[in-house]
C-alpha positions, 0 to 999 in steps of 0.5 A: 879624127873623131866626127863632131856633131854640128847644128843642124846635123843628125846622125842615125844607126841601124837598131841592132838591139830591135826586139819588138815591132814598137821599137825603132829600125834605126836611132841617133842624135840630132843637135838642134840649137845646141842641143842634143837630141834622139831620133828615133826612125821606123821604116814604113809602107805606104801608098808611094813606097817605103819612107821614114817616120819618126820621133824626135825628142830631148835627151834627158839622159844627158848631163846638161852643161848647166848642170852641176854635181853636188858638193860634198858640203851640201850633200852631208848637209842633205844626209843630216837633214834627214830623219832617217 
């Protein structure tokens, strides 16, 4: 059975694509209200030891459920309006 993200929950991975210290030492998806998010962790030294800081931030790269693809009508008539 595949693992369904619940609210509330984040999953976070290991970066195996790392190149550069700017980028994060581990990424993933949280949902939040429904929504789902990156998280993006660094690894970091402080005065207490090492902990996590990180981002979080709305997935832009996904399709949103209210959004629709275009019809093909609407997407001819797009075609004919333009000048070129």
């Amino acid at each position: 059975m595949a693992y369904e993200q619940k609210d509330g929950d984040i999953s976070v991975f290991k970066n195996n694509k790392k190149e550069t210290e700017n980028q994060p030492d581990y990424t993933g998806t949280a949902l939040i209200n429904g929504q789902k998010m990156k998280v993006a962790l660094w690894i970091k030294e402080g005065q207490k030891g090492k902990f996590f800081a990180g981002k979080i931030q709305e997935d832009t790269y996904r399709q949103s459920d209210n959004m629709k693809p275009i019809s093909n009508g609407l997407a001819q008539q797009l075609d004919d309006d333009l000048p070129f």
